[in-house]
C-alpha positions, 0 to 999 in steps of 0.5 A, a space after each residue: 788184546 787190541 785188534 788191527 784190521 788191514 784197509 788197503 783203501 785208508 791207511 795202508 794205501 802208501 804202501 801198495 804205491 811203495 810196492 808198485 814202485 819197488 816192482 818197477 823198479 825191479 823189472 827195469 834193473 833186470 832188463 839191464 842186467 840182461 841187455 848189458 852183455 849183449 850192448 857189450 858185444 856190440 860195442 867190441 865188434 869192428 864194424 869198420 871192416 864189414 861197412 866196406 865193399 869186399 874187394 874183388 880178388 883180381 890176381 886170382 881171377 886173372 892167373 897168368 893169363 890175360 884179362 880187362 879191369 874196369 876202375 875208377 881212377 883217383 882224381 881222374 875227373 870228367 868230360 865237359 858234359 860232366 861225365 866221369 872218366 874210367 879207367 879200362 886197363 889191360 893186363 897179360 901175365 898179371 902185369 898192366 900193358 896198357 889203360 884206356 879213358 873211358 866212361 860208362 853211363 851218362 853224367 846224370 844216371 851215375 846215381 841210378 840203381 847199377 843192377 836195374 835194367 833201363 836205368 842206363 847207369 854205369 854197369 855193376 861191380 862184379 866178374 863178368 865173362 868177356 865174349 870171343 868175338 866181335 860183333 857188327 854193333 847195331 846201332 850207331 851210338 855202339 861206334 861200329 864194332 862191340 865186344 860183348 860181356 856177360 855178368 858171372 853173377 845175378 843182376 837186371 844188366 842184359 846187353 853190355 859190353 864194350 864198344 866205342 862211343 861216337 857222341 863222347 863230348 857231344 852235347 848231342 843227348 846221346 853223350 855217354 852210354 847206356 851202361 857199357 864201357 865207352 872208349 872215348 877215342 877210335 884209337 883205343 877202340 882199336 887197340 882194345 880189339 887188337 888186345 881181345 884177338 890177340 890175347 883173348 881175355 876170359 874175365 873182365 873185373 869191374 869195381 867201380 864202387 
C-alpha cells in the first residue's frame, strides 16, 4: 500500500489559491444577491416629486377672507442696479385685486442664506402673520410708514415687513433692503396701507424659491 502524505507547501499549494478564490468569489456574489433588491427599490421610487420645493397651500390659508402674496414673477427681470422684481399681490374672497413691483434684498445678497440674520437676503419662503398696525418706521431707508410681519415658523429673520423703499434705483448703496418687501413707488405704499386698514389681512405667503 502506497502512502501519500499531504504538503500544503509543495504540491497542493495551488489548491489553497483555488479555494481562496473560490470563497471570494462567494462573498462577492452574496453581496449582490443582498444589495440587488434593495438597488431596485431605489431605482422605482420617483425622486422627481420629492426634489421639488412643497408648494404652500395658499386658498386654504386665505379662506374667504383677505391676505397678501409675495412671488416671484416669470420673466419679470430686475431694476438698473440689478435687483430682481417681485411681485406683491393682494387678494380678498380668494380672488386677486391688486399686484404691486416690488423687491426684497439687494442685487448682490439674492444668493445669501434666506433664514440667517445679517444676511440682508431676500426673506424666507413660508407663512408669516401680517401686524394690525402701522407703525412710524425709524429709519429713512423704511420710507415713512412700515407694516410688520411675523414668521409663523422657525428662522433667524427678526424685524421684517413691508414698507416703501426710497433708494429704489439709486445707485446710492442703499438701493433694495435689507430682507423686507420693498415697494418701489409711494403710490403702491399707499395702496397697500389703504388695503391693510380696510381689509385687514391675517397671512402673508411668500414663495419665492
Amino acid at each position: 500500500i502506497s502512502v501519500r502524505f499531504f504538503d500544503p507547501i509543495t504540491s497542493n499549494s495551488t489548491y489553497f489559491k483555488d479555494l481562496r478564490s473560490m470563497r471570494h468569489s462567494f462573498r462577492k456574489m452574496s453581496v449582490a444577491v443582498f444589495l440587488l433588491p434593495i438597488l431596485s427599490w431605489f431605482a422605482s421610487i420617483d425622486l422627481s416629486a420629492s426634489a421639488q420645493p412643497k408648494k404652500i397651500a395658499f386658498q386654504s390659508l386665505c379662506g374667504s377672507g383677505a391676505c397678501l402674496k409675495f412671488v416671484k414673477s416669470p420673466g419679470s427681470g430686475t431694476n438698473k442696479l440689478g435687483n430682481p422684481f417681485y411681485s406683491l399681490e393682494a387678494y380678498q374672497n380668494g380672488k386677486l385685486i391688486d399686484s404691486f413691483t416690488s423687491i426684497s434684498g439687494r442685487a448682490h445678497t439674492q444668493t445669501r442664506n434666506r433664514h440667517r440674520r445679517g444676511t440682508e437676503a431676500p426673506l424666507p419662503d413660508g407663512v408669516y402673520l401680517v401686524g394690525s398696525h402701522l407703525t412710524n418706521g425709524s429709519l429713512f431707508e423704511v420710507g415713512g410708514k412700515f407694516l410688520p410681519i411675523y414668521p409663523r415658523f422657525s428662522t433667524g429673520r427678526t424685524a421684517l415687513g413691508i414698507h416703501y423703499d426710497p433708494s429704489f434705483n439709486q445707485n446710492n448703496g442703499e438701493d433694495g433692503t435689507s430682507g423686507c418687501i420693498g415697494l418701489t413707488t409711494k403710490t403702491d405704499r399707499d395702496l397697500v396701507q389703504s388695503f391693510v386698514l380696510k381689509y385687514k389681512p391675517k397671512t402673508l405667503v411668500v414663495e419665492l424659491q
